[in-house]
N, C-alpha and C positions, 0 to 999 in steps of 0.2 A: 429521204432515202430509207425510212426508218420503216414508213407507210405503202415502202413499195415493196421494202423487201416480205414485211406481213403479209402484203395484197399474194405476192410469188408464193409465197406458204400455203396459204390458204389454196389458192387457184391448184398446189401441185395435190394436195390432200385432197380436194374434191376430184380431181383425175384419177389418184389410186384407189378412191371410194369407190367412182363409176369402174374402173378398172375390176374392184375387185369383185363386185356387185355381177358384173358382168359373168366373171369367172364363175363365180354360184351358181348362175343363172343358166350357164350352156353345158357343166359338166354334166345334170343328172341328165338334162336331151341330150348329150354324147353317149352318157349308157344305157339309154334307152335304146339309140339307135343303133346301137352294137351290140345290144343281146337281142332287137329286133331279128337283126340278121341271122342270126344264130349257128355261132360259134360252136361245131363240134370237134370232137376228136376223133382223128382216124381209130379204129380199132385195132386195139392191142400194139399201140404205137407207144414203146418207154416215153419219147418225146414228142409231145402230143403237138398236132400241126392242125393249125385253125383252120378251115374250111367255111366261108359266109357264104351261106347260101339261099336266106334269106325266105327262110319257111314260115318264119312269123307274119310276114306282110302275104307270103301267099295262101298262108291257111287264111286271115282275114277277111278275103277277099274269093275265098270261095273255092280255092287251088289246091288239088290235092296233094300231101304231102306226104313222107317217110319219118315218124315219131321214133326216138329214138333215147334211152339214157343208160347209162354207165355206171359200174362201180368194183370195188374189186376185195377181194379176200387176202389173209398172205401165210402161209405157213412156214414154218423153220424146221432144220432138223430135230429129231426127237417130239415134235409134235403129236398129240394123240387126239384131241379134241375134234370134233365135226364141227363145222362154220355152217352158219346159213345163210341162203342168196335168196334173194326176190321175196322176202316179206312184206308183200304190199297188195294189197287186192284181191284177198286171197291167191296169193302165189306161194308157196313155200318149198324150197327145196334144202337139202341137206348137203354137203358135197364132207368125205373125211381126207387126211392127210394123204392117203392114198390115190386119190381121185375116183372113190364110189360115189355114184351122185342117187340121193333118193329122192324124188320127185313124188309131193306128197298130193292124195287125190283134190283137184282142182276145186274151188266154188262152182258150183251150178252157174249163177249168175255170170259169173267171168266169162263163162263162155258164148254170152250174149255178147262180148264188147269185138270190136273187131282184132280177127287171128294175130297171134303176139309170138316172136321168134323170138328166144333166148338163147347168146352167142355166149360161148364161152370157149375159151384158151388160157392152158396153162402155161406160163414163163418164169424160166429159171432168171435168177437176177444174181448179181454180182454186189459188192460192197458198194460200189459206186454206182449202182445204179443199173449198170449198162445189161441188156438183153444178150444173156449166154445162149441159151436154147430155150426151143418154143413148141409146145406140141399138136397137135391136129386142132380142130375148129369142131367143136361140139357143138350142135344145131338140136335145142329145145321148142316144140311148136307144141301152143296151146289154142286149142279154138280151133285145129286144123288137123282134117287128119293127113298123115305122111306114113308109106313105108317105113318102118324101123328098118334103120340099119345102124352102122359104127359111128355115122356120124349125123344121123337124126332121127332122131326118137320123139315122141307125141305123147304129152302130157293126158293125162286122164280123170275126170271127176268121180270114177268107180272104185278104181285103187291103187295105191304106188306103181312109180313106174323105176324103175333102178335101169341104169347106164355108169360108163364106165369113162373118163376122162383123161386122158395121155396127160401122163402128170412128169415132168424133166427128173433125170437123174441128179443128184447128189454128187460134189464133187470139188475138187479144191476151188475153182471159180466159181462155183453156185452155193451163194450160204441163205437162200430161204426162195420160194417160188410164190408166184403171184398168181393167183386165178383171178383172171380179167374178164368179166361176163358186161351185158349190154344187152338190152331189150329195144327190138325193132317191131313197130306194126305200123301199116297202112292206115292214115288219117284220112276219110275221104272228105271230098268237098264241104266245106265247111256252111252246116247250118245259118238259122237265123236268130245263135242267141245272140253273139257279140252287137247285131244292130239288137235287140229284144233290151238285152245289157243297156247301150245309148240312149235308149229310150227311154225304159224304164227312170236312170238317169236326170235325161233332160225335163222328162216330164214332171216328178217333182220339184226338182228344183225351179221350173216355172210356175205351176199353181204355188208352192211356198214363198216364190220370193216376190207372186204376186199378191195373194193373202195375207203377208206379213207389210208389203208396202201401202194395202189399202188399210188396213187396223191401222200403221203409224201415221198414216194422214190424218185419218178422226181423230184418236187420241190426241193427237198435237195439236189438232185446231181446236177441239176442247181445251184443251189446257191453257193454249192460248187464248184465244178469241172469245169462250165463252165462259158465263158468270154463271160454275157450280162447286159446289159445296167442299169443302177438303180437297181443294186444286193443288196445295201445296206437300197435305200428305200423299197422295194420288202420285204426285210427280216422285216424293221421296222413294215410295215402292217401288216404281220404276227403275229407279237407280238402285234400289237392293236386289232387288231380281235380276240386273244384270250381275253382281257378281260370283251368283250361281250356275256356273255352267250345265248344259242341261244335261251331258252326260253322268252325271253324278250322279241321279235319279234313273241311270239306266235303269235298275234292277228291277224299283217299287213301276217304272213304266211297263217295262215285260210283264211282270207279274196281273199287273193292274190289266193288260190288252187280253193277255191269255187268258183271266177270266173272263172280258167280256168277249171273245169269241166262240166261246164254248156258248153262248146264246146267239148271238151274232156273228154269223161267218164272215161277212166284209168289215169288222171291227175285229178283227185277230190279229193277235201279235204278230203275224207274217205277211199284211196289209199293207197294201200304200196308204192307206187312209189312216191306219195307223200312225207311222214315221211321218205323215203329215199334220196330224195334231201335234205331234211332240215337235216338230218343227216349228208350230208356230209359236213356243214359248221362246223363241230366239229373235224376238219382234224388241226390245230391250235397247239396242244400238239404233237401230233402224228410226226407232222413236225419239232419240234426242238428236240422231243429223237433222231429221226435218223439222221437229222443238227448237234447234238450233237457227235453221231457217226461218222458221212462220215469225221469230221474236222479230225477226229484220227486217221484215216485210210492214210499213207504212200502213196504218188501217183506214185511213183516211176514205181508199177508195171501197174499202166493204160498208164503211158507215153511211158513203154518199146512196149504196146501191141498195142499203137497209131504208134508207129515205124514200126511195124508188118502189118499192116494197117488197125486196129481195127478199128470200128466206137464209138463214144462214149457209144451208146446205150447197144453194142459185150460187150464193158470193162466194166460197169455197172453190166451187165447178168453174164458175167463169171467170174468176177475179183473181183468184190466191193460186190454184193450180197453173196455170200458164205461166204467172210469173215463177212457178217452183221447178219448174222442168231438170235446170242444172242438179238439185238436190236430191230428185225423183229418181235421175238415171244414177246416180254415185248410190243412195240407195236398193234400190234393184242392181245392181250390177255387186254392189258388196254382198248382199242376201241371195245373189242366183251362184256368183263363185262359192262361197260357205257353206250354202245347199247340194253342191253340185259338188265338193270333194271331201264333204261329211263323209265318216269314217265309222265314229262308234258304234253310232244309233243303226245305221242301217246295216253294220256288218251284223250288229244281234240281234236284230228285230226281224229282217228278211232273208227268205228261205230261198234256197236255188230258184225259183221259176220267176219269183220277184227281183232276183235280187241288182244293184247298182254295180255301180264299178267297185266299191270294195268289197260287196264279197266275191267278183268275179278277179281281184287280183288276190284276194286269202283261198279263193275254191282253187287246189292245184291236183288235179284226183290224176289218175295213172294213164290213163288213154285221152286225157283232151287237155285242155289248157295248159300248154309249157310255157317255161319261161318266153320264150321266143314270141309267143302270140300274144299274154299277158305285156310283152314290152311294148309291143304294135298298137297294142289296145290303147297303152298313156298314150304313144302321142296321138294317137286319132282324137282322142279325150280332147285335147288340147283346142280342136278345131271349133267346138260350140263358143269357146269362151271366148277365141280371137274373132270370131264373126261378133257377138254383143259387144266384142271390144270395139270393132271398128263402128260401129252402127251410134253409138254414143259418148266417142272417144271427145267432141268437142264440146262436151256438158261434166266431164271427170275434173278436171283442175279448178273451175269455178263452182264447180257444186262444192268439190271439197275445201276449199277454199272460206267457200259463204258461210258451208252446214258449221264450220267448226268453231266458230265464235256462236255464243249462246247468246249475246246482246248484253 
């Protein structure tokens, strides 16, 4: 009775493990796929009402969209101070309690980016919240030219442009008004970074976690197999360099590439060949699953094939790898994941044209990557890993399994 009710224990704790495991596992893909969609607010709405419209998956994919973001100011009676709006990309305008708006002369460059409409309304607001009154819709365009009139005026890179904003009256219901503004431009069909992005990506993290699986095979069948000198010190370094993470060295790594690219333009710190070398000092783990391995492996049949008159390199190729398969894919599959959602190294090593998925989810600049498309982006990520997943799903439990006993 005693052994069943244990066995019941045990059996309901491993379901709220799986249980919980589970729950970790599907929120952050729940919010990925709900800021994919991308949740806006109506404008100038007190009570903001979600709209999924799903521009993340259609900029992705090539679909033109309407980019859009929000934010708002708030003034109270007695207020004398001027607020600023749209300090981002060279945008600066001024708005004072009054609703004089001074629109300061644009960046040159800005107006390379595509035409950007700046919405603003002024709203009287109440203690609780609620929308008293609301004034006209002030239409700022930059990058375009428009007619001035009362309710749209055309930013300039030569010199201020002043306009005038319907700002609500003062009054026992209204104890402070909110300018509500929101920036709208046309995204058009989406370029070839986000695949550039993938690529860039996949392609490291397969030469590294090919590079670093062909070093841990030699290494470990020396260590194993063959008779050289300080095999034991050799092995202990190994295990100290693991637990130096490589990021720690970011600094003296920058430092170190940036001088040698100022000789070497494919050896600069903004290089894949760069983040490739430094990648492969992450060879540390990789080197004792398969150490772990080669020790289980019987040598009987390299010694019959060294009779034969195998070379050691022949008996490795024909003999020891085939039976290593299981250990080879947990290997490469640990060092292509690690590779492939590294973070440190290539957010500060790689420059926009190089760069991986993290600088392309830290790059958030004013006209291209919004949240919405950056959300699209993880889970499309997702898809390289579950393709290598299914392709060696039946070599992961017995690789891991085998690699982790050392003998």
């Amino acid at each position: 009775m005693i052994a069943l009710s244990h066995q019941t224990i045990r059996l309901w704790l491993a379901r709220l493990f799986i249980i919980t495991l589970v729950m970790f596992m599907l929120f952050p893909i729940g919010y990925l796929v709900r800021h994919s969609l991308t949740g806006q607010d109506d404008f100038a709405q007190t009570e903001p009402v979600d709209t999924f419209s799903g521009d993340g998956w259609r900029q992705l994919f090539g679909i033109p969209v309407i980019g859009k973001r929000s934010d708002s100011v708030y003034f109270r009676p007695g207020d004398t101070n001027t607020q600023s709006i749209g300090i981002e990309d060279g945008l600066n305008m001024a708005i004072t309690p009054d609703g004089r708006l001074t629109i300061m002369p644009v960046e040159p460059w800005v107006l390379n980016y595509p035409p950007v409409t700046l919405r603003l309304v002024a709203e009287g607001l109440s203690n609780s919240s609620a929308l008293k009154q609301r004034g006209a819709v002030l239409n700022v365009h930059i990058g375009s030219n428009v007619s001035t009139s009362e309710t749209d005026v055309a930013a300039r890179p030569d010199q201020p442009v002043y306009a005038n904003l319907q700002m609500p009256v003062y009054d026992d219901n209204i104890d402070r008004i909110r300018v509500y503004y929101e920036y709208l431009w046309f995204t058009p069909a989406f370029t070839t970074e986000t695949s550039r992005v993938m690529w860039n990506s996949i392609k490291l993290a397969l030469c590294a976690s090919a590079a670093v699986l062909i070093m841990s095979v030699l290494l470990a069948y020396a260590l194993v197999r063959l008779k050289i000198a300080f095999k034991k010190q050799v092995t202990g370094l190994v295990l100290i360099a693991q637990m130096f993470p490589s990021f720690l060295l970011l600094t003296t790594y920058a430092n170190v590439f940036y001088w040698l690219g100022e000789s070497v333009d494919w050896l600069g710190r903004s290089s894949h060949i760069s983040v490739f070398i430094i990648y492969l000092g992450s060879i540390t783990l990789s080197v004792f699953l398969v150490l772990g391995f080669f020790r289980q492996v019987d040598a009987d049949m390299e010694e019959s094939a060294f009779i034969d008159g195998a070379t050691p390199f022949q008996a490795l190729w024909h003999i020891l790898l085939p039976l290593s398969r299981p250990i080879l894919a947990v290997t490469f599959m640990v060092s292509f994941v690690f590779f492939y959602s590294e973070f440190n190294i290539s957010n500060r090593m790689l420059t926009f044209d190089n760069m991986t998925f993290a600088g392309f989810m830290m790059e958030s600049s004013f006209y291209s990557n919004p949240p919405s498309l950056r959300a699209a982006m993880l889970l499309v990520s997702f898809v390289p890993v579950l393709i290598l997943f299914l392709f060696i799903r039946k070599h992961l439990i017995s690789g891991l399994a085998e690699g982790s006993t050392k003998g």
